[in-house]
N, C-alpha and C positions, 0 to 999 in steps of 0.2 A: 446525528449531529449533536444532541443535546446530550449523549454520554463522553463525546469527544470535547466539549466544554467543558462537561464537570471534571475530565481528565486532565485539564488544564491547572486543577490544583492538587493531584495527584502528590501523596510525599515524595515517592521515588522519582527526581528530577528527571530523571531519565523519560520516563513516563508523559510528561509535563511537555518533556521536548518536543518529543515525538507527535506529541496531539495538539502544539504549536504547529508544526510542521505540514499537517496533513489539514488543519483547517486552512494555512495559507492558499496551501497550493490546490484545494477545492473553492477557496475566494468564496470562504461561507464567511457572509456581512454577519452575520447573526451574532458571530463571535467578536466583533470587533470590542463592545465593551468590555468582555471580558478578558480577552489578550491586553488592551489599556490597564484596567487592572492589575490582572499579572506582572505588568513592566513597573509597574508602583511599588508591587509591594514584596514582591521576591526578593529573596535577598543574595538569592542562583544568578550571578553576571552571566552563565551557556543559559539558563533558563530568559533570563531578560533578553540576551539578543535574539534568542529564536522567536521570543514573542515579536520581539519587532520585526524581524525578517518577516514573518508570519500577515503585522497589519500593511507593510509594504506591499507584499502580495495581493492583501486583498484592495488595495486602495481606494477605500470610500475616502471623502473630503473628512471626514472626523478621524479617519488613522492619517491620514496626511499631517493635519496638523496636528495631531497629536508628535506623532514623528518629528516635527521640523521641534516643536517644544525639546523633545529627549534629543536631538541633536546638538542643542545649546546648553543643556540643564542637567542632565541624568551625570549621580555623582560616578558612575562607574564611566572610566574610558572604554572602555570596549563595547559598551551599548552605545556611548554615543556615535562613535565610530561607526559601529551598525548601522547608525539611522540617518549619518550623514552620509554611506556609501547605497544603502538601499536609493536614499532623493535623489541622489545625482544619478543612478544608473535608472530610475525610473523618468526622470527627465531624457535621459541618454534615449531610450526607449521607445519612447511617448506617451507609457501609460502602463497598464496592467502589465507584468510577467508571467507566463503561466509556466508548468513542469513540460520540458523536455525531453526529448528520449535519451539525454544524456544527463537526467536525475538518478539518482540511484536514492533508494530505499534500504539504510541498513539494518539488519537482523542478526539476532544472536546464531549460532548453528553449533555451536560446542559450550564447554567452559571457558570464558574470559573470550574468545573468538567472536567476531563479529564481521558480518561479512555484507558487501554493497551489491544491491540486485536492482537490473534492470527490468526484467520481465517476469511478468507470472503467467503462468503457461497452464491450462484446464483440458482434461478430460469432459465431454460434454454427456453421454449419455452414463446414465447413472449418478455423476457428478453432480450437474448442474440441473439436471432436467431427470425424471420420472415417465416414463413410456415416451419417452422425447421432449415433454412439457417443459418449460422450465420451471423451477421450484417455485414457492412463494419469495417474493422480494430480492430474488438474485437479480432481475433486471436493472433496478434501480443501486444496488451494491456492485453491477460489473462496472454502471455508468460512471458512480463514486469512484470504481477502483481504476478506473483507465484514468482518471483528474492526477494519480500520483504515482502509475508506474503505467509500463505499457503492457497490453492485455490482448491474448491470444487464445484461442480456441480450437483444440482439433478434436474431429471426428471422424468417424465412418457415417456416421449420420444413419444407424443403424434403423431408425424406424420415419425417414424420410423427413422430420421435420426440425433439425435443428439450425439451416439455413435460412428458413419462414421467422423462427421462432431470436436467433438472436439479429436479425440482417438491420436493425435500425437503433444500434447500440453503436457507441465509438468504438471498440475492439478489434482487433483479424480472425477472421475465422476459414478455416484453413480444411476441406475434406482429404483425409486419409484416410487408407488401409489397412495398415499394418504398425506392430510396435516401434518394427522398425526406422520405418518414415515417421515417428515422432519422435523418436531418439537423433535421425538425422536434422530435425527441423532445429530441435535444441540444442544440438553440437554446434550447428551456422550462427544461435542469437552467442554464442557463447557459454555453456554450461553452468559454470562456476557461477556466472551472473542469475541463475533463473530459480526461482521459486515454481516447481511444479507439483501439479494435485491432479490425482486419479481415482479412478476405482477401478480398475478393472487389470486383467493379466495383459492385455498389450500396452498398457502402462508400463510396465514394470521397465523396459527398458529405456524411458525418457527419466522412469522417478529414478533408476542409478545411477544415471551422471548428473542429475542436478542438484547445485548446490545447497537445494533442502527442496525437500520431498514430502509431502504431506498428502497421509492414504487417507478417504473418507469411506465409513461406512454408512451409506445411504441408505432410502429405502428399496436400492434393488441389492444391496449387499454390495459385497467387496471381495476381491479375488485375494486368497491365502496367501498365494504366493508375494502378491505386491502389499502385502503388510509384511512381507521379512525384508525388503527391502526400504521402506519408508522411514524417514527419520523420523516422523511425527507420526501420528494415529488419531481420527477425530470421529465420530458419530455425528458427526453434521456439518454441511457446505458452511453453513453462517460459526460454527466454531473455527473452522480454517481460516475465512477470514478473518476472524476475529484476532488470530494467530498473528496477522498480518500489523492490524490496525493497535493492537496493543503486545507490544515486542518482550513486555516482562514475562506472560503467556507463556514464549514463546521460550524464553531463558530458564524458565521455571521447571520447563520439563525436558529441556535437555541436560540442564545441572546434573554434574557427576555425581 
């Protein structure tokens, strides 16, 4: 939380947005001074509204009225705009809004290309887990990542415990066999929409039709073949997401 704050003042507006966005829709209070901030002194009107959308989200009584103030006052129209549509659809409402399964998360995937993803979709053994364990700290970043897209998990569950080990996380977790039935699991959410990460060879047919593909090499390694397929390439789960959570990362190494 406290890097996705200081990413709040990020030069690259872009950057800014983005970590407006994802504090909303996790309704981390912590950030609320600093999104108020932000809406002060940015001089980015796409940067100001996302902040406000953002304390809307989170609606503590200090972004409320903060809000109802940029509603009446903020020199730019389009924030105010912002803050009189956020109040009235939270009244509409009754209260908090949280991310839907019809949010999408946009990402770079080419040059100048950007693309809106519904789902992120995991390999579990290898991936996320080490002799079935799961890594350090992946429990607590699947929790975060299911707050701003929706989060799926397939396995074979090859050494019997990755049903124990994620079954009280907000996620699906989904046992499979084969490449196969992971490739057909991702063709049903929609392809194009999904962000998936593997390590292993019957990966390989879910990481070629989705719309970005990100191979990890972990500590049980990674199958050859499914790094010739991967858009991305990482040495570790928590760099993948990272891919996610900061999308310049992400542009940076796809850039022609």
């Amino acid at each position: 939380m406290e890097r996705l704050i200081v990413a709040l003042n990020h030069p690259e507006h872009e950057t800014s947005e983005r970590a407006s966005w994802i504090l909303g829709n996790l309704g981390e209070e912590r950030a609320v001074g600093d999104l108020i901030k932000l809406v002060n002194t940015t001089q980015d009107v796409y940067v100001a509204r996302a902040a406000v959308e953002a304390l809307a989200q989170i609606g503590t009584p200090q972004a409320c009225d903060f809000l109802a103030k940029v509603a009446q006052s903020h020199k730019a129209g389009m924030v105010r705009e912002a803050a009189k549509g956020t109040t009235m659809n939270k009244k509409k409402r009754g209260g908090k809004d949280k991310t839907t399964d019809s949010a999408f998360l946009r990402l770079p995937v080419a040059e100048g290309v950007i693309m809106p993803f519904s789902d992120l979709v995991f390999n579990y053994s290898g991936t996320l887990s080490q002799d079935g364990i799961l890594l350090p700290g992946i429990a607590q970043r699947l929790r975060d990542m299911a707050k701003i897209i929706r989060v799926s998990v397939l396995t074979a569950d090859t050494f019997g415990k990755a049903v124990r080990q994620l079954g009280d996380l907000p996620i699906d977790v989904k046992v499979v066999r084969t490449g196969t039935e992971k490739a057909d699991f991702v063709r049903r959410l929609g392809p194009e929409r999904v962000i998936a990460i593997g390590n292993g060879r019957n990966d390989v047919p879910m990481m070629s039709i989705a719309g970005l593909s990100v191979a990890v090499i972990g500590p049980e390694g990674a199958a050859g073949e499914l790094l010739r397929v991967a858009r991305v390439v990482v040495t570790d789960i928590h760099h993948a997401l990272d891919l996610i959570i900061y999308p310049l990362r992400c542009k940076a190494v796809l850039r022609e």
